[in-house]
N, C-alpha and C positions, 0 to 999 in steps of 0.2 A: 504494500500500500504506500503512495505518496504520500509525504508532509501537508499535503492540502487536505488529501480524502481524510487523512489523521487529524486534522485540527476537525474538520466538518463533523465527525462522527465524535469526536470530544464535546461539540458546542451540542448536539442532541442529547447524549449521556449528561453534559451538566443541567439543559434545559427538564431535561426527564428526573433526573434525583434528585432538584429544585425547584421545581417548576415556579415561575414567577407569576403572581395576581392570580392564586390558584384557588380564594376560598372565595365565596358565594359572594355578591357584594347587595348588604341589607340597608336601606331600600335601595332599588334600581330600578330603572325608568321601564326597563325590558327586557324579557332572554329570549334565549329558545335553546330547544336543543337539538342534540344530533346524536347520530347512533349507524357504526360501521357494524352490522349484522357480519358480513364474511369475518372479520378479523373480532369483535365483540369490543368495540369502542363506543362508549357511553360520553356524552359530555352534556354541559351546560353552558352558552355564552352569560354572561349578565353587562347591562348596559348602564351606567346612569349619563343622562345625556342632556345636556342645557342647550335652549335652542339650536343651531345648526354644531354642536359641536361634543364629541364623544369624550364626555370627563374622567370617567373610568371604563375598562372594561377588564372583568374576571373570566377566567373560563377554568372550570371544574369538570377536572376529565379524570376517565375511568377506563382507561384502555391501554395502549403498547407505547413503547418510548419515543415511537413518531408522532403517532398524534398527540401525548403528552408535551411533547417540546413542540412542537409546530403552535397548539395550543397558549402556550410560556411564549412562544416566539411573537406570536400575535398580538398578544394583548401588550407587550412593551413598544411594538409598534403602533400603535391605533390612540393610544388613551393619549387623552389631549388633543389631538387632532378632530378636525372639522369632517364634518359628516363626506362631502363631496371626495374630500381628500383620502379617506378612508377607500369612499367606493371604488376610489383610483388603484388603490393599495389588493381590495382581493380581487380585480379586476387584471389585474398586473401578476399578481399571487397564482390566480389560476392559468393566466398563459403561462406562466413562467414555470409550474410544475405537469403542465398538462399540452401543452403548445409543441405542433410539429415538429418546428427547431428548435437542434438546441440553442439554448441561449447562453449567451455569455456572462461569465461567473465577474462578479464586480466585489468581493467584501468588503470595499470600504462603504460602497453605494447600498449592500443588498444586507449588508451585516449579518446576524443570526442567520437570516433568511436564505443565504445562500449556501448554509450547511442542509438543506431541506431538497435542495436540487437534485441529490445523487439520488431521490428515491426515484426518479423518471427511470432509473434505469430495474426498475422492481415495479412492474403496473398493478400488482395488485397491492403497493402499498401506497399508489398516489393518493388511495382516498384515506388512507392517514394523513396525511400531511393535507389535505385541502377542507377535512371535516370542518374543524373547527372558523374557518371562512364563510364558509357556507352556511354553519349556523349564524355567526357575526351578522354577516348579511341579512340572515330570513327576522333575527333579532333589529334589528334598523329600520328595517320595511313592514316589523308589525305583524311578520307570520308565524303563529305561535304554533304549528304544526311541530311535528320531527322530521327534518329534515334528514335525508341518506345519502346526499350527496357525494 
């Protein structure tokens, strides 16, 4: 293994044995959640969210050490940031782990995020790493279903 794929696979391992913004957040504006059936990933988003802009966001997962750290990964990216910006983010999030080409690895630009890229080359574990997006999202837009994206 390279020095790169080693740091990547370190920044999951820390994100999963610590996961950051990982307890419920009481009150919150809105969740939702998500649930990978093939692999048995459980999660919660939680939002609390001041006009257009996401103040916090938790996510409480219950699954494998990609969607736990994908999870950690997301919520230090989103919280504080404005709603739009956000949408840009798991817009960006889902081509970038689901998108035909590859794409180029940037860590100063992609930070955590781009220790999450190597699962493209594992397709049934892209929906670890994209759950907790997708609830974010259905959590934003007020869809309080379960999402299995």
């Amino acid at each position: 293994m390279d020095d790169l794929s080693d740091l990547y696979q370190e920044i999951i391992l820390a994100h999963n044995k610590r996961p950051r913004n990982s307890e419920p957040l009481d009150p919150c504006t809105c969740s939702a959640d998500g649930s990978n059936p093939l692999c048995g990933d459980k999660l919660t988003v939680y939002v609390r969210k001041s006009d257009n802009t996401l103040d916090e966001v938790a996510c409480e997962t219950d699954g494998c050490a990609i969607s736990r750290a994908s999870g950690s990964i997301m919520t230090t990216m989103v919280s504080g940031k404005e709603i739009k910006e956000v949408q840009t983010l798991i817009d960006e999030t889902k081509t970038l782990l689901t998108g035909d080409d590859e794409p180029e690895v940037d860590l100063v630009e992609q930070g955590d995020m781009a220790a999450l890229i190597g699962v493209r080359k594992f397709p049934a574990r892209i929906k670890c790493a994209t759950l907790a997006w997708h609830a974010l999202e259905a959590a934003i837009n007020g869809d309080d279903s379960t999402t299995t994206e």
